[in-house]
N, C-alpha and C positions, 0 to 999 in steps of 0.2 A: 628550832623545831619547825617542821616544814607544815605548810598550812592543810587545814584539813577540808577537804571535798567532800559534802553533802552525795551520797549515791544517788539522790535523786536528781544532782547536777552530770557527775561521772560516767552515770550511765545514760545520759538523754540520750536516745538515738537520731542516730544522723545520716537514716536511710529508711526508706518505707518496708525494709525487708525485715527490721530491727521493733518497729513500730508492735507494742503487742495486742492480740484481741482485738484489732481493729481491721481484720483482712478485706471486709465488703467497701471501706472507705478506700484503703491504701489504692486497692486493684482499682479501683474506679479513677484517682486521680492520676495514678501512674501512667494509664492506660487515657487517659483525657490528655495528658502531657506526650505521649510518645504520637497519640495521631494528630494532635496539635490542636484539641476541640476543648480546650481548659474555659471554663464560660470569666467574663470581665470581673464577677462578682458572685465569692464562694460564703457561706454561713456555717460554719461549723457549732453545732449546739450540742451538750449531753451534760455529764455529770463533771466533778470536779476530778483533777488527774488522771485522764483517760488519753489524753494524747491529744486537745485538739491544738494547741499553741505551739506545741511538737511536728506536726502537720504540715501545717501553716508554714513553718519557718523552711521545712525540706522542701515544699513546693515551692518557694521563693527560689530557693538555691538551685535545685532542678532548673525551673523553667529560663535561669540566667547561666547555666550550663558552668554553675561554679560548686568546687567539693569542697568539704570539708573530713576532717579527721579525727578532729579531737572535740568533741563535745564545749570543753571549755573555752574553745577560742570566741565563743559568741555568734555574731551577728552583726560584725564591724563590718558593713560595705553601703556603697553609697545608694545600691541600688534597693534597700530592705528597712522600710520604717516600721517604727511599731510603736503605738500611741496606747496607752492607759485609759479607758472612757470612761471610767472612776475616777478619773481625776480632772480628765478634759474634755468634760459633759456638755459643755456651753455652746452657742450659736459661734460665737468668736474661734474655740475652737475647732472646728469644722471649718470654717472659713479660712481660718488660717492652713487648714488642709487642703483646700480645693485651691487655693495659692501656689501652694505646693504639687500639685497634682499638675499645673500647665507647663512643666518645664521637663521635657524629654530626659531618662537619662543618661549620666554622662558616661556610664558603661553600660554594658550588657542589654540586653534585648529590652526587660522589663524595669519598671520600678510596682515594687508591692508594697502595700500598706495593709500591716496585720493591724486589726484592731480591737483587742480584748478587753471583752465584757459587756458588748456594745450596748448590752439592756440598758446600763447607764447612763445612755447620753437622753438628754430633755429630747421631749416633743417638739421643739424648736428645733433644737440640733437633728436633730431625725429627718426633719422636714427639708430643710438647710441642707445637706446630703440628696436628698432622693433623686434630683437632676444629675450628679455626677456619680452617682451609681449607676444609674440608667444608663448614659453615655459618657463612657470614661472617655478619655484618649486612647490608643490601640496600644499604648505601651506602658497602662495603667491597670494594676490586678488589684480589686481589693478584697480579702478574707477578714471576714467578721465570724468573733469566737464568743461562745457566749453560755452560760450554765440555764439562763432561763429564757428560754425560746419564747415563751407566751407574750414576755414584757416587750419584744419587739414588736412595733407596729407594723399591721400587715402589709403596706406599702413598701418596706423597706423587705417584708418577704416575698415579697411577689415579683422583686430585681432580684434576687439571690439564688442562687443552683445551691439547696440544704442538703447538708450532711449530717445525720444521727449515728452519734457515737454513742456506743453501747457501755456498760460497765462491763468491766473486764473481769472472767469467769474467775473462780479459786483457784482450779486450777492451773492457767495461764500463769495467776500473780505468782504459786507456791513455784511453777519451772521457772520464773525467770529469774524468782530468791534464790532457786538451786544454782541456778548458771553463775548472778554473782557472789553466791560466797565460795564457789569452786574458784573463780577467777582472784578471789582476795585470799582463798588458803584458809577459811574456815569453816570448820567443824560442823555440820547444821543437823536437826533429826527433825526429819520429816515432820511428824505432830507439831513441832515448834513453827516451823511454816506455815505450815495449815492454819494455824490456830492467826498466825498477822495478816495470812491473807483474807481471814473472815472477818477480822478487825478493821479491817482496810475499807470494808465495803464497796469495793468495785474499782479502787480509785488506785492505781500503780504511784503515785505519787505519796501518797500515805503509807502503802505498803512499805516504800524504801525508806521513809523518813523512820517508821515500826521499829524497821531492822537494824537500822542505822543504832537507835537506843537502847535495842537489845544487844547487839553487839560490844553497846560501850558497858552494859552493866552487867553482861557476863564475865567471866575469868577467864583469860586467856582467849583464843581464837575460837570459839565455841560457842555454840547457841541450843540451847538445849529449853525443852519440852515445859518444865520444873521452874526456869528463870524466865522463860516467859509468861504465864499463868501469872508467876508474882510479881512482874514487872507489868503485865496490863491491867494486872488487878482484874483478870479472868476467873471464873470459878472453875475447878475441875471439873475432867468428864466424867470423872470418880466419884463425885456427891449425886450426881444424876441419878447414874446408874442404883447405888446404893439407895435413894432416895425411893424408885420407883418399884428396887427390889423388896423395901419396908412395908411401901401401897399398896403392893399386889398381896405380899402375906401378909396383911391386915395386923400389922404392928404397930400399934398407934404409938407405943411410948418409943421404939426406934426411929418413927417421923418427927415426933416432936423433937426429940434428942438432936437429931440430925440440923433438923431447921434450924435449933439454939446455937450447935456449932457453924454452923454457915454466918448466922450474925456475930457471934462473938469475930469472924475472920474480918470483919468489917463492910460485909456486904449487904447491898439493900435489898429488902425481902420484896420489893418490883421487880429487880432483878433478876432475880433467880425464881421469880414466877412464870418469867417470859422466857426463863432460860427452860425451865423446865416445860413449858409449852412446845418451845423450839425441840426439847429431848423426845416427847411423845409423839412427836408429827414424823419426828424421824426413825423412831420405833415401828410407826406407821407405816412407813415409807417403804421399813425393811421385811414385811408382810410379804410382797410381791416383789416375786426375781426381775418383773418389768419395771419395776419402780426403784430398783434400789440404790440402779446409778445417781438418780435424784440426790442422794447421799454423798455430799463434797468434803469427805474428812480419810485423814490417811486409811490403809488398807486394816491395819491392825484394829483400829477403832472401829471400823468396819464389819468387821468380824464381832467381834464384842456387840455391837447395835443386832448384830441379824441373830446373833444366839441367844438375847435377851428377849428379841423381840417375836422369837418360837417360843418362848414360856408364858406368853401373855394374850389373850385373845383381843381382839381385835373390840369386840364390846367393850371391852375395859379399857383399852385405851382412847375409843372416842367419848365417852362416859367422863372418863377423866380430864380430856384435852377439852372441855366443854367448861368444865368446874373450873380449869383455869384459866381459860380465855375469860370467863365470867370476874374471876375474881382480879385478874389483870386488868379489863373496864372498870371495875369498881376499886381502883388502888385507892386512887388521892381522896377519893373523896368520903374514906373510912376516918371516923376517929382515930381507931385502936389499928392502926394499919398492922402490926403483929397478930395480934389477934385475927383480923382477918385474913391471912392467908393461912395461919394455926386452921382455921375452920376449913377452909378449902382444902387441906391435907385430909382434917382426920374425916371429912366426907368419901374421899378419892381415898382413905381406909379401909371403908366401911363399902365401898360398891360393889366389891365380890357378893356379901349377904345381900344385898341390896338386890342386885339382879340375877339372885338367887330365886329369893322371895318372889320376883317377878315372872320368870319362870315358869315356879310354881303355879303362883297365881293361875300365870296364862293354861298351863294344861289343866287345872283345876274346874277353871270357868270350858273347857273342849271337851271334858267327861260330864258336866251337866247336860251341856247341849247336845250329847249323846244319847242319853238316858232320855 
């Protein structure tokens, strides 16, 4: 049995042209490398799985005017270290890096030292570094990768030329799932995509690990809409809709009904409080033809949001999106957490009469003052 390759290894790329959602970085460094203006010391900071260790590795290989082709061959060359600062946090090792730093190298132009997570290293070690950041050797690059920018001490920012990597849009992540299961020969439906890439939250490296399990727990070469929902343990967009169609006709025993099936599915009534927040903001969203591209879900669902969301005035949905932002802050710290979001529905039931009455009221109280 031949071994199996993680996509999130398979497909690293191995060219800034390949690199996804990250176009203002690529062009920047590509374009620092080709007029020969790359600064001694780079900081790459954003989220997790966005490309910045990906980066890193092509500018190394660029600037030493060496290719590669196949993702899995690594990073075996003399001229390319790469230190853990989760694990070699200490004053020793930094020293033992600046050791390393006085010996020219024995190929290619550069020696680079990527160095991931650098929040990690002590105030000591931070300290320890800051003279050989400042003034490397001319044949010394160092990039510093990092998830939380704040934890580095300003001195070590203020040597750095910073790059902010952005989370990588839905769409980005859903084309570049289409590109690899066209390239692996399997089956995928759009929704299904959508639905990892939301999951993902910004991060290309989750996305692929997503797919990867989806993959294994589908049948056959197929990735479908239905196995993924039950395999993230997603709620449909189907209770949503259903949900908001019972609140608006003021069907309190089809809300409640509804709510019990959602729990019985094994889901937590937080959940699918903030799920259904997320639903009305999107209903919201599909109000106005300039707001609707805001709306990051396949075209068909698309449709479905903008035809529900012409049956429902726009009072009622921020009336409602109110009551459950409310009852979303107050989750945990309910007793009867069932009970409490029971209440928040058959409220968000009852708001048609509600701002009926109100209404009313109000032209009631404009024919007094008339008179």
């Amino acid at each position: 049995m031949e071994n199996f390759v993680v996509s999130a290894r398979k497909y690293r790329p191995v060219g800034f042209e390949e690199v996804v959602g990250q176009e203002h970085i690529t062009t920047t460094l590509k374009n620092a490398i080709d007029n020969n203006q790359l600064a001694q010391a780079l900081l790459f900071c954003g989220p997790r799985g966005v490309g910045k260790t990906t980066c890193a590795r092509i500018v190394a290989r660029l600037i030493n005017e060496q290719t590669i082709e196949n993702p899995l061959m690594g990073n075996d060359t003399f001229n390319i270290y790469e230190l853990d600062a989760a694990s070699n946090n200490s004053v020793d090792d930094i020293r033992n890096l600046i050791e390393q730093v006085r010996y020219p190298p024995q190929q290619g132009k550069f020696k680079v030292y990527i160095i991931d997570e650098v929040h990690m290293l002590s105030n000591q070690a931070f300290n320890a570094f800051l003279k050989t950041l400042e003034e490397p050797p001319s044949y010394a690059i160092f990039i510093l990768a990092t998830t939380e920018k704040h934890k580095v001490i300003p001195t070590i920012l203020s040597r750095c030329q910073i790059f902010d990597f952005n989370r990588i849009e839905i769409r980005n992540i859903s084309d570049q799932l289409k590109m690899i299961a066209d390239k692996e020969g399997i089956e995928v439906e759009d929704e299904a995509l959508n639905l990892i890439a939301q999951k993902a939250d910004g991060a290309m490296r989750d996305a692929l690990s997503l797919f990867d399990l989806i993959v294994t727990f589908s049948k056959g070469k197929k990735v479908t809409y239905k196995d993924t929902i039950d395999n993230l343990h997603i709620l449909d967009y189907d209770y949503y809709f259903r949900m908001t169609e019972a609140l608006f006709g003021e069907n309190t025993t089809d809300t409640l009904l509804i709510f019990d099936e959602i729990l019985k599915k094994g889901f937590d009534g937080h959940n699918f409080i903030v799920g259904l927040s997320s639903h009305l903001r999107d209903l919201m969203v599909c109000k106005d033809n300039a707001t609707v591209e805001l709306l990051q879900v396949s075209d068909s669902v698309k449709a479905r949001y903008t035809e529900q969301a012409n049956q429902i005035p726009l009072s009622f949905l921020l009336t409602a999106l109110n009551i459950a932002s409310q009852c979303d802050i107050n989750y945990k710290a309910s007793k009867n957490q069932r009970l409490h979001v029971e209440l928040a529905l058959v409220k968000m039931a009852h708001l048609n009469a509600a701002l009926s009455l109100a209404q009313v009221s109000t032209n009631g109280d404009s024919s007094k003052k008339k008179l």
